[in-house]
KEKE-3310 file (N, C-alpha, C; in steps of 0.2 Angstrom, whole numbers, plus 5000, padded with zeros to 4 digits):
npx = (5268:5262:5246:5233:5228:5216:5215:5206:5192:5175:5161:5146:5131:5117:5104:5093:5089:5075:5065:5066:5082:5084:5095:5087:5083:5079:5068:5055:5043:5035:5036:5041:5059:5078:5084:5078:5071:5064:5047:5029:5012:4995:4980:4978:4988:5003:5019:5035:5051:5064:5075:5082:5080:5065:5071:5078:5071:5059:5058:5050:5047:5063:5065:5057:5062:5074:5076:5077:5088:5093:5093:5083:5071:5071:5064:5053:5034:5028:5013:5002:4988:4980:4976:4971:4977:4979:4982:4994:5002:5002:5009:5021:5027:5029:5039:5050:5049:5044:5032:5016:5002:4995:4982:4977:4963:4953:4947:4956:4968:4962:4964:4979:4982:4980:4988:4999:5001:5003:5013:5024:5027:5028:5029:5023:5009:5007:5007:4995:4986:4984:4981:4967:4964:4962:4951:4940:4923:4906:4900:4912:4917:4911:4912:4928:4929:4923:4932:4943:4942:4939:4954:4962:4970:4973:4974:4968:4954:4954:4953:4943:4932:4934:4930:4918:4913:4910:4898:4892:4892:4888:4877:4869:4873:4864:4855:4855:4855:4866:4869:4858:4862:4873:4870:4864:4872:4884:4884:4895:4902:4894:4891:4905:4904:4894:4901:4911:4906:4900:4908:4917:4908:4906:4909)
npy = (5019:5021:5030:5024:5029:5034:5029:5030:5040:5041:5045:5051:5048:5063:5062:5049:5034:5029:5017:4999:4996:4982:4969:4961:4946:4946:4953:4950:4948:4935:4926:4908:4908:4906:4911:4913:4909:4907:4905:4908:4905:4912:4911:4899:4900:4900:4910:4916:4921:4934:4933:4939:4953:4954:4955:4966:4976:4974:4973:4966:4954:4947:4945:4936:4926:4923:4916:4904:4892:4880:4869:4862:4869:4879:4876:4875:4882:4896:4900:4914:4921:4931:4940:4944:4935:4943:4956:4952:4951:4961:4969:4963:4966:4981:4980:4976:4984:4997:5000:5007:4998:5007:5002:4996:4989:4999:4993:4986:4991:4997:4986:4984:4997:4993:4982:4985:4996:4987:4980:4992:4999:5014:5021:5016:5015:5030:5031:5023:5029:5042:5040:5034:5047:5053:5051:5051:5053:5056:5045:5035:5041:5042:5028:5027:5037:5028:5016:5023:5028:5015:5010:5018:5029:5043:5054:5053:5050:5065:5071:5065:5069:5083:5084:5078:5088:5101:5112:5107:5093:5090:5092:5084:5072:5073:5069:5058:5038:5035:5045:5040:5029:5031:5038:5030:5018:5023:5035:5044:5045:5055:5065:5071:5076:5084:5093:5099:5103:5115:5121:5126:5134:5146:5162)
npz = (5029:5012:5008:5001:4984:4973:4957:4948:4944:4948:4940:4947:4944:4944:4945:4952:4940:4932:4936:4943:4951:4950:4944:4929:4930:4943:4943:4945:4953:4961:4951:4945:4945:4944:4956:4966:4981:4992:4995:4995:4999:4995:4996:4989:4979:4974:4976:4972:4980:4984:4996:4999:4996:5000:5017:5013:5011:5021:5038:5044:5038:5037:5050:5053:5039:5043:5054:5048:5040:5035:5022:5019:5026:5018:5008:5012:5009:5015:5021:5019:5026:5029:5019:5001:4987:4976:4982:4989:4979:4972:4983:4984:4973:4972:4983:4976:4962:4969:4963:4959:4949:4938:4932:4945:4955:4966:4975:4977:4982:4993:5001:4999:5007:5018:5020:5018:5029:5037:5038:5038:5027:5022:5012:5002:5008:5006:4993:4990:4997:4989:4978:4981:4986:4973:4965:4972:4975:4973:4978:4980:4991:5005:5005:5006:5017:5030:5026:5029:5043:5053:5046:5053:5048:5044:5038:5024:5031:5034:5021:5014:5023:5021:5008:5005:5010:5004:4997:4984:4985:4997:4995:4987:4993:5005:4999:4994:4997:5003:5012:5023:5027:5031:5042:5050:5052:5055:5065:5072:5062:5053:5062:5063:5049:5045:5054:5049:5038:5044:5050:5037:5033:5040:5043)
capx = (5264:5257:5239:5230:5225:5212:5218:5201:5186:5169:5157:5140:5123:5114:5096:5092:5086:5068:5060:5070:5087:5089:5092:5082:5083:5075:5063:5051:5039:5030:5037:5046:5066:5082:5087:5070:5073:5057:5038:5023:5006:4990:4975:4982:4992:5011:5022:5043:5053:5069:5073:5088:5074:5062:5073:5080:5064:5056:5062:5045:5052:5069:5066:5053:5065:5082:5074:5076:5095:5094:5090:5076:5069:5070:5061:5046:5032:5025:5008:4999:4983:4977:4978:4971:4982:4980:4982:4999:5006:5005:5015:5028:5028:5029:5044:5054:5051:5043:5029:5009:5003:4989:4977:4975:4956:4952:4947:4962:4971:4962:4967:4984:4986:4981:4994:5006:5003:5001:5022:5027:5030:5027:5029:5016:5005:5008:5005:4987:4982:4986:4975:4963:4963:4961:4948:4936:4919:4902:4899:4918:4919:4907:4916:4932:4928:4924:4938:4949:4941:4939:4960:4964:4970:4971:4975:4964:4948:4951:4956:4937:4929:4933:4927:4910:4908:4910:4894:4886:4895:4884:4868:4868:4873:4861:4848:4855:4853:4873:4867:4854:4865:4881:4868:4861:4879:4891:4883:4899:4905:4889:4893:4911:4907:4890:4904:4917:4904:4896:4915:4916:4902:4908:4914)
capy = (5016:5027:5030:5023:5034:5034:5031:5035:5047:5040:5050:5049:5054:5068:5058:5040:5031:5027:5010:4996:4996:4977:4963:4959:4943:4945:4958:4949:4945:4929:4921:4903:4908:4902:4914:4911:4903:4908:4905:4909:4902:4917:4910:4893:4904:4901:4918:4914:4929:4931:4932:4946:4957:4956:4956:4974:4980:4974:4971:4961:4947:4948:4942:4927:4923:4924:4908:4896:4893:4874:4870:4859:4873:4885:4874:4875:4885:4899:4904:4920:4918:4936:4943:4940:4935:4950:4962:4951:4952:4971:4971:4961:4970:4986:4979:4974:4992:5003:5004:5004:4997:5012:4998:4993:4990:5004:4988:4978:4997:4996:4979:4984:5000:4989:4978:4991:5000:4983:4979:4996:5003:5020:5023:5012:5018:5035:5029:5019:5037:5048:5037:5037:5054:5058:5044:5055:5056:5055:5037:5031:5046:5040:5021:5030:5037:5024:5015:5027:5028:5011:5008:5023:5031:5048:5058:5050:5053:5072:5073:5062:5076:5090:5084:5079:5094:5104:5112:5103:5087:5088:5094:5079:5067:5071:5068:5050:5032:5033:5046:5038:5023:5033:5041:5023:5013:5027:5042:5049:5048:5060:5071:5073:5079:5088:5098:5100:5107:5121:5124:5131:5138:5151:5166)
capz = (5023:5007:5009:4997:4982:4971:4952:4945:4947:4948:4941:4951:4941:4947:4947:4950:4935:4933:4938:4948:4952:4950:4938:4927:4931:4951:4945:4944:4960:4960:4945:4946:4941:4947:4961:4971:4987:4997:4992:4999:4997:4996:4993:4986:4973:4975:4973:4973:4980:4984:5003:5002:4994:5009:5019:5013:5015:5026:5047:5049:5034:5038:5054:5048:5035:5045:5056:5045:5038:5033:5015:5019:5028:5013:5003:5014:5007:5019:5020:5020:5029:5030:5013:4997:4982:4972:4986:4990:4972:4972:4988:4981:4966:4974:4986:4968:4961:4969:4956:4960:4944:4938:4933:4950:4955:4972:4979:4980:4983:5001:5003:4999:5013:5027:5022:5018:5033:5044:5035:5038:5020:5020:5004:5000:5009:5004:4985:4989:5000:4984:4975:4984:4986:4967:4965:4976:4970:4978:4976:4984:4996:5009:5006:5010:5022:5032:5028:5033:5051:5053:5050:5056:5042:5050:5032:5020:5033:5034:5015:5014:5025:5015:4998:5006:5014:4998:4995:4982:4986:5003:4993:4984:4999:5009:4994:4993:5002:5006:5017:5026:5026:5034:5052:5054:5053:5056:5067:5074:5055:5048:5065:5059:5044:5049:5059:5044:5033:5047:5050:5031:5032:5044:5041)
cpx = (5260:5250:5237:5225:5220:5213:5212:5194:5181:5165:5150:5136:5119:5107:5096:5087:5079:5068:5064:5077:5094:5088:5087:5077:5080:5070:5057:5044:5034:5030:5043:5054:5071:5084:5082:5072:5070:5051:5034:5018:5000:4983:4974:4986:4999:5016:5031:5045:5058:5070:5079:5083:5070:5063:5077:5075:5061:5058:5057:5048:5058:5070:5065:5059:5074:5083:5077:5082:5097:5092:5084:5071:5068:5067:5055:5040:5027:5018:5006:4992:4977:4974:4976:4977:4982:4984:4993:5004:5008:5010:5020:5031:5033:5035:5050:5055:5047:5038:5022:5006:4994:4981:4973:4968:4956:4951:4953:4968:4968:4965:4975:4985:4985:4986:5000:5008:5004:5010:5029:5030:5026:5024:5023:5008:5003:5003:4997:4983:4980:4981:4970:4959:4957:4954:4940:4929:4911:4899:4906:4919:4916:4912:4922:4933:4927:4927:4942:4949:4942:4947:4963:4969:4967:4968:4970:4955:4949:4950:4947:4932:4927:4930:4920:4908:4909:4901:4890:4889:4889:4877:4867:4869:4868:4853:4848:4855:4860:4872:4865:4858:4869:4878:4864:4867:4885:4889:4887:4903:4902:4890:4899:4909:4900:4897:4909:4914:4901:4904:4918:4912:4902:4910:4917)
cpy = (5022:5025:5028:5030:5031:5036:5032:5039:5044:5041:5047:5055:5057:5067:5050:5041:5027:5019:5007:4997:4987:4973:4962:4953:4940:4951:4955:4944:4939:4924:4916:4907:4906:4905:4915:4909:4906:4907:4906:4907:4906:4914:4903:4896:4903:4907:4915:4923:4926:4936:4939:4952:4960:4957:4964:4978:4981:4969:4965:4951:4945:4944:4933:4923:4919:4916:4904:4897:4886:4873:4866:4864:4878:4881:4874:4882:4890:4901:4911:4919:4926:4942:4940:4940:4940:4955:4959:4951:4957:4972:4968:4966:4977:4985:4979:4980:4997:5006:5002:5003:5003:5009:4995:4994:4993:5000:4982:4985:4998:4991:4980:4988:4997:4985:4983:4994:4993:4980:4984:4999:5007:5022:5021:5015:5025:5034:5027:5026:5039:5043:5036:5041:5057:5054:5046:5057:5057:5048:5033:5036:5044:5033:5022:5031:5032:5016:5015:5029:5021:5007:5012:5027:5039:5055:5058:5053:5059:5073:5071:5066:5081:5091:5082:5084:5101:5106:5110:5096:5086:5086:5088:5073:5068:5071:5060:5046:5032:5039:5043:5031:5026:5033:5034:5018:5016:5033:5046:5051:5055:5066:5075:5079:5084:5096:5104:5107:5115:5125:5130:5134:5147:5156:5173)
cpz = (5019:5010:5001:4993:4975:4961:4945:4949:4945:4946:4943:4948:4946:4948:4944:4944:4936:4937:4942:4947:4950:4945:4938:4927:4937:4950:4944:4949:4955:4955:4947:4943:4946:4953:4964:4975:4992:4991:4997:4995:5000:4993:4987:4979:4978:4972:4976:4974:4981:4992:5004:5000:4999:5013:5024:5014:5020:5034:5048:5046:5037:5046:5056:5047:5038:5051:5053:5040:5033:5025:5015:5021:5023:5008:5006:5010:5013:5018:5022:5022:5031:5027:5008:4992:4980:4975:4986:4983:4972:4977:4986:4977:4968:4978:4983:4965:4962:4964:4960:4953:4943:4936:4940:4952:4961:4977:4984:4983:4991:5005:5004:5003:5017:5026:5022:5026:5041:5043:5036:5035:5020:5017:5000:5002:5007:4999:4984:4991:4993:4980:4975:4983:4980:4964:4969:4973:4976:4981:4983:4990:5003:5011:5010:5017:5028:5033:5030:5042:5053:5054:5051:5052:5041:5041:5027:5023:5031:5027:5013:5014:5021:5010:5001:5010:5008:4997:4991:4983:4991:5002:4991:4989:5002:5007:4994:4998:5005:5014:5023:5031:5033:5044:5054:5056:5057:5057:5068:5066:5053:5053:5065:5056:5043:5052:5054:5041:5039:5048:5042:5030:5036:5043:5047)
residu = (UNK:UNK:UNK:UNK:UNK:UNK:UNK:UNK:UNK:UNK:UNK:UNK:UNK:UNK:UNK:UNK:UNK:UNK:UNK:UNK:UNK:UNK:UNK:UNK:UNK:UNK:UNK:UNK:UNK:UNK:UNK:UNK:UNK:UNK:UNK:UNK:UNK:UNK:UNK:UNK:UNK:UNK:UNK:UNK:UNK:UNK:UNK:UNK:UNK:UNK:UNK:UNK:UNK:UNK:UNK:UNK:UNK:UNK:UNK:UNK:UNK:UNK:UNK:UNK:UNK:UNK:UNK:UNK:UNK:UNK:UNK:UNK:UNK:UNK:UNK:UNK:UNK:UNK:UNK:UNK:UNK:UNK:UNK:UNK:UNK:UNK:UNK:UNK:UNK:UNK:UNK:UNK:UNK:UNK:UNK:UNK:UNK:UNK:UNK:UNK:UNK:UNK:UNK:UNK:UNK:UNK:UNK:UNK:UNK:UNK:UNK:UNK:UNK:UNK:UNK:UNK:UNK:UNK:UNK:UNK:UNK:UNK:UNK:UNK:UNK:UNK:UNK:UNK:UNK:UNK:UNK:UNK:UNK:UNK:UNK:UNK:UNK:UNK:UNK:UNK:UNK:UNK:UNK:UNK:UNK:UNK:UNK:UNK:UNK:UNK:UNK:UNK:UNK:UNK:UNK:UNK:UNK:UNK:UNK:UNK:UNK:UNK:UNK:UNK:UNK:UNK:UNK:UNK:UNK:UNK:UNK:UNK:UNK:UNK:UNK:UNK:UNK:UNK:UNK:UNK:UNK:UNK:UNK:UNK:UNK:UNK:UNK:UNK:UNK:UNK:UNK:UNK:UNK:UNK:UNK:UNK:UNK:UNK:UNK:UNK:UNK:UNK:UNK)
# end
């Protein structure tokens, strides 16, 4: 038997193409259209998705969704009971293309790593850290921080650390009520970063 040969050549680009990779047609989380065939219910807000989507992503859906085979059964509407709607939009979205939308409020961006990291995207998690990060002031720093101790969120605390232990970052913290605030609610936090800063200070 000939071996099968190959009567064209393929060329394959050299970098992926921006945004999502899929029709137009399924890009779009949350919105009624015809190739939908799961819903969820966040907050009494209905989001339509599409189940080979989730599935590709995520091991946690994939299993969920994999239950249930019958058509009556795929009409059912799942809830979400741990999360708010905003926070679940963005993870959809995010699931679709890979995008954090740069308007996102820092508030729904915490909401969104603990889900991220409670679904096990990465990536996601990454992208809300890096945000974060840059976001760093003396006001959200402190917040940060013990949100990052709190869900453990090992990267984001020390990244927290440093920038308040920066010396006029500190001189100012330990002029204000987030201070005061931090060694009455969160001692082992203020002994952290008490440690951070004597650590830089060292020569």
């Amino acid at each position: 038997m000939n071996p099968i040969r190959a009567t064209k050549r393929i060329k394959i680009a050299e970098e992926l193409p921006e945004g999502s990779m899929l029709p137009e047609n399924i890009r779009r989380p949350g919105e009624t259209n015809e190739m939908a065939d799961v819903k969820f219910i966040v907050e009494g807000e209905i989001f339509s998705a599409h189940r080979a989507v989730l599935g590709a992503r995520l091991a946690v859906f994939k299993a969920e969704l994999s239950e249930s085979d019958s058509a009556a059964e795929r009409e059912e509407v799942i809830p979400i009971m741990d999360m708010q709607a905003a926070v679940f939009k963005l993870l959809l979205e995010f699931m679709y293309t890979d995008n954090l939308p740069e308007d996102a409020l820092f508030e729904i961006i915490q909401g969104l790593m603990v889900a991220a990291n409670k679904y096990a995207l990465e990536g996601l998690v990454v992208r809300c850290q890096q945000r974060l990060i840059k976001n760093l002031t003396l006001d959200t720093g402190t917040d940060y921080l013990i949100f990052a101790d709190q869900n453990g969120f090992s990267k984001l605390k020390k990244e927290c650390l440093q920038f308040l232990s920066k010396e006029d970052i500190i001189r100012k913290l330990a002029l204000s009520l987030k201070h005061g605030l931090m060694g009455v609610n969160h001692p082992s936090l203020l002994h952290e970063l008490r440690e951070v800063y004597e650590s830089r200070t060292l020569f």
